[in-house]
C-alpha positions as CSV (number, residue, x, y, z in Angstrom):
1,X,0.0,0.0,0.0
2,X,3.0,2.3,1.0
3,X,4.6,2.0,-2.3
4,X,1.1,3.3,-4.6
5,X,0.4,5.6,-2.2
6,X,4.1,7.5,-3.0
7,X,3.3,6.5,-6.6
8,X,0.1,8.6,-6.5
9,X,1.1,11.1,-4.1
10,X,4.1,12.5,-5.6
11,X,2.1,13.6,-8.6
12,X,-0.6,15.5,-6.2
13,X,2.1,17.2,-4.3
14,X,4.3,18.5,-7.6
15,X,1.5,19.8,-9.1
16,X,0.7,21.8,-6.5
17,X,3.6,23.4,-6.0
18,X,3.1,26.7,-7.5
19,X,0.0,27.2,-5.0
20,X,1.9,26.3,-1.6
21,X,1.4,28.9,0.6
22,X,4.4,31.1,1.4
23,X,2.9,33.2,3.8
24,X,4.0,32.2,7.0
25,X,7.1,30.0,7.6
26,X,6.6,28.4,11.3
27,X,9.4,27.0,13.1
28,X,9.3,23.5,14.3
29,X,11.7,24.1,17.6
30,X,13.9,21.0,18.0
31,X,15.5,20.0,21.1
32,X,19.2,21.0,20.8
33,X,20.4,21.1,24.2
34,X,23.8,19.8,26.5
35,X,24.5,19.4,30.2
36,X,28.1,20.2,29.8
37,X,29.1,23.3,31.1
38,X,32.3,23.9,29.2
39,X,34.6,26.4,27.5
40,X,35.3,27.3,24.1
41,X,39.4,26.6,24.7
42,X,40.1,22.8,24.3
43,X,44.0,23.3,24.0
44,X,46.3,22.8,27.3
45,X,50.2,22.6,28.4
46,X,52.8,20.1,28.8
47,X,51.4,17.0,29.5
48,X,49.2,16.2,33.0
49,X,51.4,14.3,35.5
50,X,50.1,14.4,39.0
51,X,52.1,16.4,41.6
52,X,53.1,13.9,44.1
53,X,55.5,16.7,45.9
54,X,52.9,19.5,45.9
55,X,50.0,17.1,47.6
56,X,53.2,16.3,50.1
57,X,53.6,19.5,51.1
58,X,50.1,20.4,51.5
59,X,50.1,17.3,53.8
60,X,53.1,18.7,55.9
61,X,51.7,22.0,56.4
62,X,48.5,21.0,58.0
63,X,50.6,17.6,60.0
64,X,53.0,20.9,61.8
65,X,49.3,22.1,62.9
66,X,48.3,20.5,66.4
67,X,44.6,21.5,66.0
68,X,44.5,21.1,61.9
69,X,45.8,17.0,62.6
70,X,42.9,17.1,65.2
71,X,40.6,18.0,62.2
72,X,42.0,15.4,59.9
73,X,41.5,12.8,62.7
74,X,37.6,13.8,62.6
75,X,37.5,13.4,58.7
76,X,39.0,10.8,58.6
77,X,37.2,9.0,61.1
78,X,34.5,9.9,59.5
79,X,35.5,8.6,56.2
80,X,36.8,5.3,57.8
81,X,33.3,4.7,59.6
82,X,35.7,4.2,63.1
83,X,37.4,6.0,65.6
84,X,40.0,4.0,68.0
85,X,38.6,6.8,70.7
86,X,35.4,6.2,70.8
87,X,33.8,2.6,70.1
88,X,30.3,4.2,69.1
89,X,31.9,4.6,65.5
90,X,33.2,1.7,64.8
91,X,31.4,-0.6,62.2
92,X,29.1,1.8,61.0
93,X,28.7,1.8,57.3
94,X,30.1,5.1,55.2
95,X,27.6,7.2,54.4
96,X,27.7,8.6,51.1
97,X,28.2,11.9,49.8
98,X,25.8,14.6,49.2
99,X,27.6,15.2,46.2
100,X,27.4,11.4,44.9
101,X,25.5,11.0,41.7
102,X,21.9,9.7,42.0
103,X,22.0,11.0,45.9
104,X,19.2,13.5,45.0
105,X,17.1,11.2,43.2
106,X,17.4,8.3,46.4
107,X,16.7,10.8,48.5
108,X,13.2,12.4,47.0
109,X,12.3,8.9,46.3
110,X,12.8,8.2,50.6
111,X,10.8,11.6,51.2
112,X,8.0,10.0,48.9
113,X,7.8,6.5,50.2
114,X,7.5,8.3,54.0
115,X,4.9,10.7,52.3
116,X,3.1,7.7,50.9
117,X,3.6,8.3,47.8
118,X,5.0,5.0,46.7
119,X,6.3,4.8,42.7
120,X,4.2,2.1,41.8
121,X,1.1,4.4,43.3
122,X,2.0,7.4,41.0
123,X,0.2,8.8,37.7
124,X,2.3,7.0,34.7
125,X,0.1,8.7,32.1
126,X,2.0,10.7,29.4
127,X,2.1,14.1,29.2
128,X,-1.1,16.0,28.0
129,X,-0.5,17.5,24.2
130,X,0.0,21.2,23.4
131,X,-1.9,20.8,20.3
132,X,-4.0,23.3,21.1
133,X,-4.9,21.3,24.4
134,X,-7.7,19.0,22.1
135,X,-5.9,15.6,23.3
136,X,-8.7,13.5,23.2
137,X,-10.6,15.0,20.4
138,X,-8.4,14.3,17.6
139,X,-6.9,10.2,17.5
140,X,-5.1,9.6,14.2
141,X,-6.7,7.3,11.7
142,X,-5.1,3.3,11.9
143,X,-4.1,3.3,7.7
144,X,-4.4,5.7,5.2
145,X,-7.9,7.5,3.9
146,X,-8.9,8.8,1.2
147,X,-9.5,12.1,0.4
148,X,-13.3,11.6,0.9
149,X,-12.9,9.6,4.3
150,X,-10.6,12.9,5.2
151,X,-13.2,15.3,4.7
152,X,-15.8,13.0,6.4
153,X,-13.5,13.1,9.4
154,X,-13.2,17.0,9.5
155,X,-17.0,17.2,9.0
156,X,-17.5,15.1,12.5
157,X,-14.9,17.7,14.0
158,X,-17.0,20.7,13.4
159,X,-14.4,21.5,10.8
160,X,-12.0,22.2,12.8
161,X,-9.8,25.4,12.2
162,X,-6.1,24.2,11.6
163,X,-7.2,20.8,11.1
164,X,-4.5,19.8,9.1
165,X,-1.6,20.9,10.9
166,X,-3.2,20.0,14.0
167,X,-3.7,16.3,12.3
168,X,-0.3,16.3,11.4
169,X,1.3,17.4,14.9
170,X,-1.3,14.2,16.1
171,X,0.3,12.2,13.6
172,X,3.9,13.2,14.3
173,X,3.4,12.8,18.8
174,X,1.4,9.3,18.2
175,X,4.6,7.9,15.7
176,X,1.9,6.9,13.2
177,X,2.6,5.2,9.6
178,X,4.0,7.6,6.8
179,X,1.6,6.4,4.5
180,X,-1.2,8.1,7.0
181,X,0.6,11.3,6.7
182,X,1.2,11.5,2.7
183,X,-2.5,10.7,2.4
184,X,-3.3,13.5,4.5
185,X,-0.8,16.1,2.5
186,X,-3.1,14.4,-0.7
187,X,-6.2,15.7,0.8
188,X,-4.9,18.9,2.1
189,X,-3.7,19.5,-1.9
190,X,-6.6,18.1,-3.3
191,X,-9.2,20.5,-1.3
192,X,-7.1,23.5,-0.9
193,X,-4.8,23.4,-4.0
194,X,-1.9,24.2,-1.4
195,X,0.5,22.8,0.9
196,X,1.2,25.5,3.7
197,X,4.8,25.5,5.6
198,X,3.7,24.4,8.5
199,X,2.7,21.5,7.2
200,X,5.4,20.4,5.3
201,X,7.3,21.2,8.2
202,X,5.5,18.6,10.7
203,X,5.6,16.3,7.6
204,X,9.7,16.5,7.3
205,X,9.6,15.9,11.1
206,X,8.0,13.0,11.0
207,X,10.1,11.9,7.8
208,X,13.3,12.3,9.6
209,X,12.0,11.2,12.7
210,X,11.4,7.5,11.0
211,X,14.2,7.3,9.4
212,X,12.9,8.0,6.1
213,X,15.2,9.8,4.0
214,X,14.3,9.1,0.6
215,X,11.3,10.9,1.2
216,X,13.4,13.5,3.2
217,X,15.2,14.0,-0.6
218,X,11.7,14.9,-2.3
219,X,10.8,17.2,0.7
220,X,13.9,19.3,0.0
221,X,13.2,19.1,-4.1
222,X,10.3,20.7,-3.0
223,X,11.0,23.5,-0.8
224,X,14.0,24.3,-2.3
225,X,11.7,24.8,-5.3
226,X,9.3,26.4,-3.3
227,X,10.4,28.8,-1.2
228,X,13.4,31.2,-1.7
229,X,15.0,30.4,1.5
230,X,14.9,27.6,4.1
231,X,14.2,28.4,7.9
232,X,15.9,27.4,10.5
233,X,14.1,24.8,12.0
234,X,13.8,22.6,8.0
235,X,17.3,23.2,7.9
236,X,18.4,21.7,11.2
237,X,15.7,18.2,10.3
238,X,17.6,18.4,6.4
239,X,21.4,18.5,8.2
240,X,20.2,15.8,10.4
241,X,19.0,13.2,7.5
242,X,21.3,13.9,4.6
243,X,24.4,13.5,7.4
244,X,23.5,9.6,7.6
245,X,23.2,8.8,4.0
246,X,25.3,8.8,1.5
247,X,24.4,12.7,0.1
248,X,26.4,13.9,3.7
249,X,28.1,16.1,1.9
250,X,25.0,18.2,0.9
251,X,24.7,18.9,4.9
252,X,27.3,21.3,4.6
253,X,26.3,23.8,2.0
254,X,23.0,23.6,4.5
255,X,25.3,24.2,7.4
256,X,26.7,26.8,5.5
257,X,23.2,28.8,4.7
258,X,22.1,28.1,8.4
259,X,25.2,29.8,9.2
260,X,24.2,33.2,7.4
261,X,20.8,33.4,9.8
262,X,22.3,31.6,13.4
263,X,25.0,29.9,14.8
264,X,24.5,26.5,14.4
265,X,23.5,24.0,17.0
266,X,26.0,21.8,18.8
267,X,23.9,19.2,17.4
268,X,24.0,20.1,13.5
269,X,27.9,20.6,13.7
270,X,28.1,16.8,15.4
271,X,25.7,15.3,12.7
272,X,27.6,16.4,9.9
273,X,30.9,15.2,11.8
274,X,29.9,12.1,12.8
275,X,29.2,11.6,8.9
276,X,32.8,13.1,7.9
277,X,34.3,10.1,10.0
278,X,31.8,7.7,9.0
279,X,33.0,8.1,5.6
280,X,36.5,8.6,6.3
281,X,37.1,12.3,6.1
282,X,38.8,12.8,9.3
283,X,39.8,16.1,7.7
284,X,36.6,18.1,7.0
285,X,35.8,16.9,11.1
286,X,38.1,18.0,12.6
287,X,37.6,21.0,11.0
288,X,33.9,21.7,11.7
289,X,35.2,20.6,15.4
290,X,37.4,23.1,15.5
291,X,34.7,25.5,14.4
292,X,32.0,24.6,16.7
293,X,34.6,24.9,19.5
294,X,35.4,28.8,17.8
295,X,32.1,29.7,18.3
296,X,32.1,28.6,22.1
297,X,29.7,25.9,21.6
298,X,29.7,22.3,23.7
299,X,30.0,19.8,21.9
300,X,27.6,16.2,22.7
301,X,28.9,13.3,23.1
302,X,28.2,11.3,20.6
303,X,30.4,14.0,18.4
304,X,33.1,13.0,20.9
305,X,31.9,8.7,20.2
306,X,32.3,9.4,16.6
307,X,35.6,10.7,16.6
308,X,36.9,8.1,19.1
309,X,35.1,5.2,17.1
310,X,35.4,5.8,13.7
311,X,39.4,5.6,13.0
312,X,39.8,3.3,9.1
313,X,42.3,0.9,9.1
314,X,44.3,3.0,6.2
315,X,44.8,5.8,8.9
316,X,46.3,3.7,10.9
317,X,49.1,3.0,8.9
318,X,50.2,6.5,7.8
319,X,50.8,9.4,9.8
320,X,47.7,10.6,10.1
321,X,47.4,7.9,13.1
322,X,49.7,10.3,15.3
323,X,48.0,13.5,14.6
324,X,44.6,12.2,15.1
325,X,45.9,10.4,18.9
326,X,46.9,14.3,19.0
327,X,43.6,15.3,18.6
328,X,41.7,12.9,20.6
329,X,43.9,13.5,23.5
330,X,43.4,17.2,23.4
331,X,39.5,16.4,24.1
332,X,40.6,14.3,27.2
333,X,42.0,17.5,28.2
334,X,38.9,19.6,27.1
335,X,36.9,17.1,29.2
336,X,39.3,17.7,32.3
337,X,39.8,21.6,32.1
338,X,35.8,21.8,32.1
339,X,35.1,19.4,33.9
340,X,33.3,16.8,31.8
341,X,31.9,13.7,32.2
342,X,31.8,11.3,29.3
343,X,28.6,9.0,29.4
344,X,29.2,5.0,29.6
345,X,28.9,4.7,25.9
346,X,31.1,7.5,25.1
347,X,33.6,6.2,27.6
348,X,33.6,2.4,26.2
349,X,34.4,3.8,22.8
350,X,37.6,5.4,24.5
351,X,38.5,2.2,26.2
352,X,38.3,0.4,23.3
353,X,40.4,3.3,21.0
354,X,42.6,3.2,23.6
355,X,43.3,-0.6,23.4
356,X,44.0,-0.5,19.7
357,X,46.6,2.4,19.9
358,X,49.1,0.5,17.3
359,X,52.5,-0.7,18.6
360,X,51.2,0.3,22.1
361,X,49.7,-1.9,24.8
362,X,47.1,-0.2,26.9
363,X,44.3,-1.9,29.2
364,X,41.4,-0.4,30.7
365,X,39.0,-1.3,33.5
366,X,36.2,0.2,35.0
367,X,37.2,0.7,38.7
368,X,36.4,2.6,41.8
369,X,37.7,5.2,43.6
370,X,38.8,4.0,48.0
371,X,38.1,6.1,50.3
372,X,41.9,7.6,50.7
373,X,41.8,8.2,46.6
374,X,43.2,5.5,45.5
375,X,42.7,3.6,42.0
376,X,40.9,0.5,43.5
377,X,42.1,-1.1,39.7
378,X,45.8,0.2,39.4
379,X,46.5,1.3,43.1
380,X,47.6,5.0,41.5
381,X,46.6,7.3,44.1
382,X,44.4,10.2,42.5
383,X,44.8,14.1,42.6
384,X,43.7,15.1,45.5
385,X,40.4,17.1,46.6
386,X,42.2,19.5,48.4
387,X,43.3,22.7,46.9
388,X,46.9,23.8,46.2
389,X,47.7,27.2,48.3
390,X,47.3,29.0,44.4
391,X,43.9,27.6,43.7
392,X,42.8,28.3,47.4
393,X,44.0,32.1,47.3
394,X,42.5,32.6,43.9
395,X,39.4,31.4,45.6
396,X,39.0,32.9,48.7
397,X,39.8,36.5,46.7
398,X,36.8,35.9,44.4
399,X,34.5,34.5,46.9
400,X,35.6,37.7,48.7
401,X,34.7,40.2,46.2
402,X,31.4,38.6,44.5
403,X,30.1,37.2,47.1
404,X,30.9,38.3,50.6
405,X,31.3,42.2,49.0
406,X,29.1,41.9,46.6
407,X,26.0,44.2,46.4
408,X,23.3,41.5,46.6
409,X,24.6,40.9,49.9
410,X,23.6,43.9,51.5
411,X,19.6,43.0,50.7
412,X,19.9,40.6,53.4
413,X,22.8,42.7,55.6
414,X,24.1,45.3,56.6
415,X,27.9,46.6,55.9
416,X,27.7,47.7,59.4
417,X,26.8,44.0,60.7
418,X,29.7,42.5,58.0
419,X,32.0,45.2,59.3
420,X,31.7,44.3,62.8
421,X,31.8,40.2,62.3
422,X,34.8,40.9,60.4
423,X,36.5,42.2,63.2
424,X,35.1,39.8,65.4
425,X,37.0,36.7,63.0
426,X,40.1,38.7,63.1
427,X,39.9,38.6,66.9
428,X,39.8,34.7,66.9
429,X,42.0,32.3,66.6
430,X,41.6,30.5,62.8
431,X,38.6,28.2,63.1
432,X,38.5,24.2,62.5
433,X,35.1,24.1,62.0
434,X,32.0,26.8,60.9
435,X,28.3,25.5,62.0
436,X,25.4,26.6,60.4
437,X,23.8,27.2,63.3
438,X,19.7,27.6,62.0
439,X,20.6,25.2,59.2
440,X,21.7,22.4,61.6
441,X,18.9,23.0,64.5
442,X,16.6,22.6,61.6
443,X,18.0,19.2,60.8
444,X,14.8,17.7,63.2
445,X,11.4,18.6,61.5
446,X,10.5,18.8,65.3
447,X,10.9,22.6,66.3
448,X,11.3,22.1,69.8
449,X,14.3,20.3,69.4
450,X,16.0,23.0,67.4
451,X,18.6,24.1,70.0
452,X,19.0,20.3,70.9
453,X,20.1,19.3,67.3
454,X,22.4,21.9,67.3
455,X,24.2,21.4,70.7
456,X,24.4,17.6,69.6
457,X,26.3,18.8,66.5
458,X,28.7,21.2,68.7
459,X,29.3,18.8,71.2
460,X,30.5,16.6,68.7
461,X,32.5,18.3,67.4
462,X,34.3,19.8,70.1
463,X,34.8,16.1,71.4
464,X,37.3,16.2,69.2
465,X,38.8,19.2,70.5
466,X,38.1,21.4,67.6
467,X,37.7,25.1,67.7
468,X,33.9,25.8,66.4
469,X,32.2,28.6,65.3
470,X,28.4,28.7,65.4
471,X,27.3,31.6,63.4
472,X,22.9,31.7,64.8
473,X,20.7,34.8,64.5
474,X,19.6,36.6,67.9
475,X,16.4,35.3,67.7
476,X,18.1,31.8,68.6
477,X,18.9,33.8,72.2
478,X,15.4,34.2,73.4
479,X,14.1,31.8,75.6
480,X,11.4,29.8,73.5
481,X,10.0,26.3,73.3
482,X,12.5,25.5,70.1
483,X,15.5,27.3,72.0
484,X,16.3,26.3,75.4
485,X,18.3,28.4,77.2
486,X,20.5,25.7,78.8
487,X,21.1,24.3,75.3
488,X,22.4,27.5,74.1
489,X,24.3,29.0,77.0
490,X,26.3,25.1,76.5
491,X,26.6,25.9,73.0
492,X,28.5,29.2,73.9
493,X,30.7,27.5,76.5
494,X,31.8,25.1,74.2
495,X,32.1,27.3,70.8
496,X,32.8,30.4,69.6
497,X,29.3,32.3,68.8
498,X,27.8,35.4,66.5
499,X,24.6,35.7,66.2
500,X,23.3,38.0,63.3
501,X,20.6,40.6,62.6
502,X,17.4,38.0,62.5
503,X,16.8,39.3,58.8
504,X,20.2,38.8,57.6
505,X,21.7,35.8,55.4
506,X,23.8,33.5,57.0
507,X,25.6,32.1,53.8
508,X,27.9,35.1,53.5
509,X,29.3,34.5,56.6
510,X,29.9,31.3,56.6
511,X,32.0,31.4,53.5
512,X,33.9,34.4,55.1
513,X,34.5,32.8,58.3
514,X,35.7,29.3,56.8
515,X,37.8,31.0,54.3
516,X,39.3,33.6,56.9
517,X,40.3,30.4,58.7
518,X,42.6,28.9,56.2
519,X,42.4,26.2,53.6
520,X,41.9,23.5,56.6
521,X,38.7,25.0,57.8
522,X,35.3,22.6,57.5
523,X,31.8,24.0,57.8
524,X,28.6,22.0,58.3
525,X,25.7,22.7,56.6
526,X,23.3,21.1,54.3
527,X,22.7,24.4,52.1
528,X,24.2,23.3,48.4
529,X,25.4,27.0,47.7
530,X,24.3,26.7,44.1
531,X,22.9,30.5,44.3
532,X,26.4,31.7,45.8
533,X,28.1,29.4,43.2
534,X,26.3,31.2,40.5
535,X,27.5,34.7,41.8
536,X,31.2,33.9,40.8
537,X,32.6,35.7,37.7
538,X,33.8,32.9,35.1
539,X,33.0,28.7,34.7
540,X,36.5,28.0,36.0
541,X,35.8,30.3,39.4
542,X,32.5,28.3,40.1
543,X,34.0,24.7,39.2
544,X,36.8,25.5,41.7
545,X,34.1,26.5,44.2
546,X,32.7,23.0,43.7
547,X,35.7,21.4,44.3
548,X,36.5,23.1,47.6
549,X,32.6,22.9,48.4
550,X,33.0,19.2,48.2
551,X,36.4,19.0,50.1
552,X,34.8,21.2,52.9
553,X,31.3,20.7,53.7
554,X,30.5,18.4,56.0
555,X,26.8,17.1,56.0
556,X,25.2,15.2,59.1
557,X,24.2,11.6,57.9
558,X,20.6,10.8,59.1
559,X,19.4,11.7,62.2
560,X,20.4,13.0,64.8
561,X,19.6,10.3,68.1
562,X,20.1,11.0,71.3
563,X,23.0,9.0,73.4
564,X,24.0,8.7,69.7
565,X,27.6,9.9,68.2
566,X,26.2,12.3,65.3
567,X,27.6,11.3,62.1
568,X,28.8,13.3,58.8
569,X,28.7,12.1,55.3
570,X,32.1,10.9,54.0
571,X,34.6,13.6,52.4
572,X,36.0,12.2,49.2
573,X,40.1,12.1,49.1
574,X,40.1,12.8,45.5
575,X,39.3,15.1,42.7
576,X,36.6,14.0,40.8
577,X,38.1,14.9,37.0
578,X,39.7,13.6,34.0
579,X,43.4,12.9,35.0
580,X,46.8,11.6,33.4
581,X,49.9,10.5,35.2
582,X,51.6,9.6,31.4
583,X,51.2,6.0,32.0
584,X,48.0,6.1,33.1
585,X,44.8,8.1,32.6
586,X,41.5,7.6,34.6
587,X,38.5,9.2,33.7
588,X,35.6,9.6,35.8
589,X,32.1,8.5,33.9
590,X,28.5,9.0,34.0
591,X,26.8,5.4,34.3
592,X,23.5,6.9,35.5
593,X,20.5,9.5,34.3
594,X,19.7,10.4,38.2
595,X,23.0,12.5,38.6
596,X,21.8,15.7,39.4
597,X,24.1,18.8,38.0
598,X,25.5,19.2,41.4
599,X,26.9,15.4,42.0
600,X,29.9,14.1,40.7
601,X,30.1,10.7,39.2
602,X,31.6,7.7,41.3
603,X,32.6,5.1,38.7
604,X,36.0,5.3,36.9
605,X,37.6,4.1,34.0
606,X,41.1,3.1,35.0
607,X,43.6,3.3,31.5
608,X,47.0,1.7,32.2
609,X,49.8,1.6,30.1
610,X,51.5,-1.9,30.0
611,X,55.0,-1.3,28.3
């Protein structure tokens, strides 16, 4: 049936090309989207090689501290799940990070269980349409009709304004048969004598969208013929199915008139790529990579898959095999100077380029991460967490002057109040530890143990004979069913206390406190920062804010019990980024969807070098 139906369609639709309507050309918006935050600079130095002597230094400095090795005893108690002091942490499980991918997602699903609100209990339907919110009233026919049975159906619809269109969007969501849709274009020609855009356009969506690109080709014929100029969104569907046939070529003169109107989509530059290598024209890729990275755009991943997969055995025998391991080492570094993380697909197809590398013997597992940061595959110890005294000044100066000085501040402050807390940290000796005071006492949903949480937390810590700071509000001061006075004036004797203007923000100070204190300093909290983070200047200021977030923040694990030692969720040792000592790489990959944009993978793969 398919087969007439193009045999008898084709002649409809030519003949009624000098009546298609080109009044109104409507754009189809396509989702061309990325969830890598990256740079447009993919190029780096001398190659990575970790810095055993500058991690040892960092670990002398804070062993010639008697209270810093005090704090390192607590973290990495913590880590450990024991303390030789105190049997109440021994054999307890590690808690994960806040930070760990999928964390967010285990942890709504836990708030929705004690809700009630079990997954198997929840509304699977699929989203309502947007066509013009009529789900319901229009189902698409089961098999082509004819142009009478078309008109019928339209008659029992009131004839309904936009039918067409709207029949073709119903057509397009529902994945129906193409010969449903050329029959409908046949009727459309046949009672109107044209074919408007719009309707071509849902048509060419649908066409590319199954695969069918011999059909794609007569589209173009068409509205090439048609219309003196193609917009942007038939451009971005005709890039799309010419790049996987053998016409690929064709995708770049489209590329190239696209380019005239908008900058091209990470997406149309990694079609027409992935086509290039496919068909062994490494050249003409590697330019068009080079351009999209020009114009400062991310590039997906599978444009990253294609260029590691599609290498021809010829190449590999000339010298084009050097310059293109050049090239796909240079997005390694990309991927580790913007912090990226390759998807499990994307990083099996570097395993296995890796372990082809001619007259070199490479292996690759997929490993894990200990808790002290070590290669659970190769035993190389990874970079570490920690910040270098470079990184942590460039830090604290930023944080300094966009966040703690910054204007936004002052809506929740005063620079009277900042004023006089800065002088009151300058009076102190440097901190071990900054507590969010209201964010902790609010870690019971039971108010009137709000000052109890928190004097657990101290206490706690100062077991471990840590100098605190508990930064509260003065409300926290007056007597009240949620703040016992006997809980706070302990909370005093054991820590240093401000307590703020009950209107102001307690983030600012925080940061300014723990970064006052030195590169050692912790603070507990359960706040994310991701509207501080946000604040900073340039990508490369916030994602070394994330790293020191994650090397700094302690988090209590679960609740807090009474007669029980309070527990924080585990610090990782290492950074969580793409990494090369020469003989060895290890690349940190996505295995899951749940990772929210704030976790960090925990799965690795572990690239050794075997001669």
């Amino acid at each position: 049936m398919g087969s007439s139906v193009i045999l008898n369609f084709k002649p409809w639709i030519r003949s009624a090309l000098p009546f298609i309507n080109r009044g109104s050309s409507a754009f189809l918006a396509l989702p061309y989207t990325t969830h890598i935050q990256c740079s447009r600079d993919w190029r780096c130095g001398p190659e990575l090689r970790k810095n055993n002597s500058r991690q040892t230094r960092v670990q002398g400095k804070v062993k010639n501290s008697t209270f810093r090795q005090r704090a390192d005893d607590l973290w990495d108690n913590t880590a450990d799940g024991g303390d030789k002091n105190f049997t109440g942490l021994q054999n307890l499980s590690i808690p994960k990070s806040v930070f760990a991918a999928g964390t967010a997602k285990r942890t709504a699903e836990i708030m929705k269980r004690k809700a009630g609100l079990f997954p198997e209990e929840e509304n699977h339907e699929e989203p309502v349409s947007r066509t013009n919110g009529r789900k319901g009233k229009l189902q698409p026919p089961d098999q082509p009709l004819s142009v009478e049975e078309w008109k019928k159906l339209k008659e029992s619809l009131g004839n309904l304004e936009h039918f067409d269109t709207i029949m073709m969007s119903t057509l397009l969501n529902s994945g129906a048969e193409l010969s449903i849709a050329k029959s409908l274009l046949s009727f459309v020609a046949t009672e109107t004598g044209t074919l408007p855009y719009k309707l071509l356009l849902r048509y060419l969506t649908l066409c590319v969208n199954g695969n069918h690109d011999k059909e794609v080709f007569d589209v173009f014929d068409i509205m090439r013929k048609s219309f003196p100029s193609l917009d942007t969104g038939a451009s971005c569907l005709f890039i799309k199915s010419f790049s996987r046939t053998a016409r690929w070529r064709e995708a770049l003169s489209i590329l190239q008139d696209l380019k005239k109107v908008i900058t091209p989509s990470p997406r149309n530059y990694g079609n027409i790529i992935a086509a290039a290598m496919r068909n062994g024209d490494p050249s003409t890729a590697w330019a068009l990579y080079d351009e999209l990275l020009a114009k400062g755009l991310n590039p997906q991943h599978e444009t990253w898959t294609s260029l590691f997969e599609r290498v021809s055995v010829e190449e590999e025998e000339t010298k084009l095999l050097s310059e293109h391991q050049e090239r796909l080492m240079g997005i390694l570094l990309y991927m580790r100077n913007n912090q990226v993380y390759p998807q499990l697909n994307l990083a099996s197809s570097i395993k296995t380029w890796f372990e082809r590398i001619p007259r070199q013997k490479w292996r690759g597992t997929w490993s894990s991460a200990s808790a002290r940061g070590v290669c659970k595959s190769c035993g190389t110890e990874l970079e570490s967490i920690q910040l270098t005294d470079e990184e942590y000044q460039q830090l604290k100066k930023k944080v300094m002057s966009d966040i703690i000085e910054g204007r936004d501040v002052f809506n929740k402050t005063t620079p009277e109040e900042l004023e006089r807390f800065k002088s009151f940290v300058r009076m102190k000796p440097a901190f071990d530890v900054v507590v969010d005071g209201l964010n902790v006492a609010n870690i019971n949903k039971d108010r009137s143990k709000q000052s109890e949480m928190l004097l657990a937390v101290v206490t706690e810590l100062t077991l471990q004979r840590l100098t605190v700071l508990v930064l509260g509000r003065k409300h926290m001061l007056q007597p009240s069913r949620s703040w016992d006075s006997r809980n706070m004036k302990l909370i005093q004797q054991k820590a240093h206390c401000f307590f703020t203007d009950n209107i102001s923000e307690d983030d600012p100070f925080l940061l300014y406190a723990t970064l006052h204190s030195g590169n050692h300093c912790r603070f507990v909290s359960k706040d994310l920062m991701r509207d501080h983070k946000a604040c900073l200047p340039d990508e490369a200021t916030r994602r070394l804010f994330f790293k020191w977030q994650r090397g700094h923040q302690l988090v209590v694990h679960g609740h807090i019990v009474a007669g029980r030692r309070v527990r924080f969720q585990s610090i990782p040792s290492c950074d969580t980024i793409v990494q090369t000592s020469g003989g060895t790489w290890h690349i940190p990959y996505d295995d899951t969807e749940e990772r929210s944009t704030y976790e960090v993978p925990q799965k690795w793969l572990c690239l050794t070098r075997m001669n």
